[in-house]
C-alpha positions in Angstrom: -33.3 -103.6 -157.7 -30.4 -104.0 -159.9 -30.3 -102.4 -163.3 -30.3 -105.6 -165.8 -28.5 -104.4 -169.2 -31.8 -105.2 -171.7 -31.3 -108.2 -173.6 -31.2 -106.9 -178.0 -34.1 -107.8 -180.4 -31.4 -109.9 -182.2 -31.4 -112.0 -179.4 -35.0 -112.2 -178.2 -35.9 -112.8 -182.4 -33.1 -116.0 -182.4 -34.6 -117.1 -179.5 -38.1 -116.6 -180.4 -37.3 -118.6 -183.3 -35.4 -121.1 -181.3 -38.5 -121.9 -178.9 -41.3 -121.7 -182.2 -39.1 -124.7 -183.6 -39.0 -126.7 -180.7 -42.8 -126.2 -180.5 -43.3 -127.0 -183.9 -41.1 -130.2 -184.1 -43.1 -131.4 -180.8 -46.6 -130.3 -182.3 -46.1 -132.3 -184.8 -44.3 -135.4 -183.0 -47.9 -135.7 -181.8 -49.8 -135.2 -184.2 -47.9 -138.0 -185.9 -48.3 -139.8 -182.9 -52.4 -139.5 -182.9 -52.4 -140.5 -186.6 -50.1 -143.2 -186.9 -50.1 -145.6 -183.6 -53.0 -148.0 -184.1 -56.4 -147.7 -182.1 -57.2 -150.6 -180.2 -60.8 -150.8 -181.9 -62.0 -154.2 -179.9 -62.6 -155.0 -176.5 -64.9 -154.2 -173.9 -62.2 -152.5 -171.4 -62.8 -149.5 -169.9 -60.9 -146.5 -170.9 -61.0 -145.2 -167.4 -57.3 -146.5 -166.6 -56.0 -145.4 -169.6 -57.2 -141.9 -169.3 -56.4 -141.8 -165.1 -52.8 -142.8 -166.4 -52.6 -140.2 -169.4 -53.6 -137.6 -167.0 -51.6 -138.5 -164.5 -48.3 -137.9 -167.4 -49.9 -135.0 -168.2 -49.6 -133.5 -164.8 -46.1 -135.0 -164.5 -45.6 -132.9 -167.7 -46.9 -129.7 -166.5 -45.2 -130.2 -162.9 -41.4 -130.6 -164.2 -42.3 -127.5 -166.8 -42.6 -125.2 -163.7 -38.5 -125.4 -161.9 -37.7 -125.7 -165.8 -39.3 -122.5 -166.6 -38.3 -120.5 -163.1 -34.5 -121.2 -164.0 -34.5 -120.8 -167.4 -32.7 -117.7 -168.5 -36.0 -116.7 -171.1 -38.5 -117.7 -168.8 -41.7 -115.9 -170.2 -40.5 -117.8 -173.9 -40.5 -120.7 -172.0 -43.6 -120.8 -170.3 -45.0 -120.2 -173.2 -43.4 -123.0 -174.9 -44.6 -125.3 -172.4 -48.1 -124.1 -172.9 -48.0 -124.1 -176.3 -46.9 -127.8 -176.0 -49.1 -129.1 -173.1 -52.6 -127.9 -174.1 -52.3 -130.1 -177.7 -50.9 -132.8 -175.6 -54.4 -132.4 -173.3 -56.6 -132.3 -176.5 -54.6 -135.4 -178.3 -55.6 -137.2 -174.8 -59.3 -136.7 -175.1 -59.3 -137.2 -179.0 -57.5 -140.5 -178.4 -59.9 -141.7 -175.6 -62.9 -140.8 -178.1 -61.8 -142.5 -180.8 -61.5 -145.6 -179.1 -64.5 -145.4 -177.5 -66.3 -145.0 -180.7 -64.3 -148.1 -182.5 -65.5 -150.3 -179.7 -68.7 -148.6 -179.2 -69.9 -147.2 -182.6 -73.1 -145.6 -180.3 -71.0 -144.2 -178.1 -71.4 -140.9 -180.6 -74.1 -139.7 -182.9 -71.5 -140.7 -185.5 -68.5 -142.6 -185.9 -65.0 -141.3 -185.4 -62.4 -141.0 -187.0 -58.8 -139.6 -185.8 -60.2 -136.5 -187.3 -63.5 -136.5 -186.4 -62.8 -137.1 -182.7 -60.5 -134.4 -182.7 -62.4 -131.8 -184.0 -65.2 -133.0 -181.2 -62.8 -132.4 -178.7 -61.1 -129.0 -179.9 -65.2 -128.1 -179.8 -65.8 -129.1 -176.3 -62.5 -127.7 -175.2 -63.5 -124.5 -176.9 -66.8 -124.5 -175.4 -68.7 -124.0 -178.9 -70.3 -127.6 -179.2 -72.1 -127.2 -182.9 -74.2 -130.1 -182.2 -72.8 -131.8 -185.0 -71.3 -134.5 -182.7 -72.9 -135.2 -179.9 -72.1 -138.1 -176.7 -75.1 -140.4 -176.9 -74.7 -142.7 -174.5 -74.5 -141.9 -170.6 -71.0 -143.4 -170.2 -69.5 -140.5 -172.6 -71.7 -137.8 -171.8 -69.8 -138.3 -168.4 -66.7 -138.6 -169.7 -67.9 -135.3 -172.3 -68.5 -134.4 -168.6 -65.0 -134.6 -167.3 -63.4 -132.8 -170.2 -65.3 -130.2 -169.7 -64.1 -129.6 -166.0 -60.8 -130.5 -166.3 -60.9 -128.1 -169.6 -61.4 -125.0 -166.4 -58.7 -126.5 -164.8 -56.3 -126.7 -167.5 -57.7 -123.4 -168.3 -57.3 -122.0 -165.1 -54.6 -123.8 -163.1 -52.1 -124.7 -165.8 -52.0 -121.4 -167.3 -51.9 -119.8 -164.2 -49.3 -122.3 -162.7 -47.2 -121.7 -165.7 -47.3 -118.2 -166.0 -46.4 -117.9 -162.1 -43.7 -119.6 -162.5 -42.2 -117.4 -165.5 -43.0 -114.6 -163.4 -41.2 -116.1 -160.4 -38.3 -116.7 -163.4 -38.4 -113.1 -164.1 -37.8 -112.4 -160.6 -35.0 -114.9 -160.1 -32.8 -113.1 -162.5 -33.6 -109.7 -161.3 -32.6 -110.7 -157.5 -29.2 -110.1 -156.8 -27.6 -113.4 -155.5 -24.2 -113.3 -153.2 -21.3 -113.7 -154.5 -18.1 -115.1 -153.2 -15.7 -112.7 -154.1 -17.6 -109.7 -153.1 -20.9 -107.8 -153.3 -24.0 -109.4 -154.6 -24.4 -109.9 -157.8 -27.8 -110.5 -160.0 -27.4 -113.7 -161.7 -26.7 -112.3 -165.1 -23.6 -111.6 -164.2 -23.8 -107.2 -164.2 -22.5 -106.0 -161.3 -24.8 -104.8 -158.0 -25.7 -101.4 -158.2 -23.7 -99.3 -154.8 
C-alpha cells in the first residue's frame, strides 16, 4: 500500500469546521422548517401516505449520501456529516406526523401536542427511555409508536452501518493506487506509487 503523505491538523481543524457549519446551517434549516410551515390540524386523512412518502425521501437521502461519501476526499467527516444531518431529519419526520395526528385527533395522545411536545415524545421513543409522560392512547398510534420504534433499529443499525461502510470504502479508495496514463500507478492523491 502506498505511503499517503498525512494530511496537517491545520487542515483536518478547517475542515472540521467547514463540515460543523454545514451541519449546523442544515440543523437548523429544519428546525425552522418544523416550527414554521403550518400543521394541517383538520381533516380525517390518514397520515399513512404522508409518512410512506417522507420515508421514502429519507432513504433517497441516505442512498445518494453513500457514492457522496465514498468519493469525497474527507470521507470519515463526511459520513459523519450525513449522519449528523439524516438522524434529525428522521426524528423531525416522526415529530411532524405526531403533531398532526394529535391536532386532528386530540386522543390520539394522553395530551395534546405541540411542535415541542411531539418532539420531545419522539426524541424519547427514539431514545428508547419513554418517561411515560406521553403516552399513544389510541391503537392507530401505538402502531405507528410501533413503527418508529423498528424503524428507529434500522436507522440505528442499517444507516449507521451503511454510512460508515461507505467512508470506510472512501478511505480505501484514496489509499488504492489507480493507473495512470503517463506511467506507474498512482494513489489518487496525487503522491507517487511506492517502487
Amino acid at each position: 500500500m502506498p505511503d499517503i503523505p498525512p494530511v496537517s491538523r491545520r487542515t483536518m481543524a478547517k475542515q472540521g469546521a467547514w463540515v460543523l457549519f454545514r451541519v449546523t446551517v442544515t440543523v437548523v434549516l429544519l428546525f425552522l422548517a418544523y416550527y414554521l410551515i403550518p400543521t394541517r390540524a383538520d381533516g380525517v386523512e390518514s397520515d399513512l401516505p404522508w409518512l410512506i412518502l417522507e420515508m421514502a425521501v429519507f432513504g433517497v437521502i441516505v442512498a445518494i449520501q453513500v457514492p457522496i461519501i465514498i468519493k469525497s476526499q474527507y470521507p470519515v467527516l463526511r459520513a459523519v456529516e450525513a449522519l449528523a444531518t439524516t438522524i434529525p431529519l428522521f426524528l423531525l419526520i416522526f415529530s411532524r406526523i405526531y403533531l398532526s395526528n394529535s391536532l386532528t385527533n386530540p386522543d390520539s395522545f394522553t395530551q395534546l401536542l405541540d411542535h415541542t411536545t411531539a418532539l420531545y415524545f419522539t426524541v424519547t421513543v427514539f431514545a428508547t427511555v419513554g418517561f411515560g409522560d406521553i403516552v399513544a392512547a389510541t391503537n392507530g398510534m401505538k402502531i405507528l409508536v410501533t413503527v418508529q420504534m423498528l424503524l428507529n433499529l434500522a436507522v440505528l443499525g442499517l444507516v449507521i452501518r451503511l454510512l460508515s461502510s461507505a467512508a470506510q470504502r472512501g478511505v480505501q479508495r484514496k489509499h488504492r493506487p489507480h493507473p495512470h496514463p503517463d506511467g506507474p500507478a498512482v494513489p489518487v492523491d496525487g503522491s507517487p506509487a511506492p517502487l
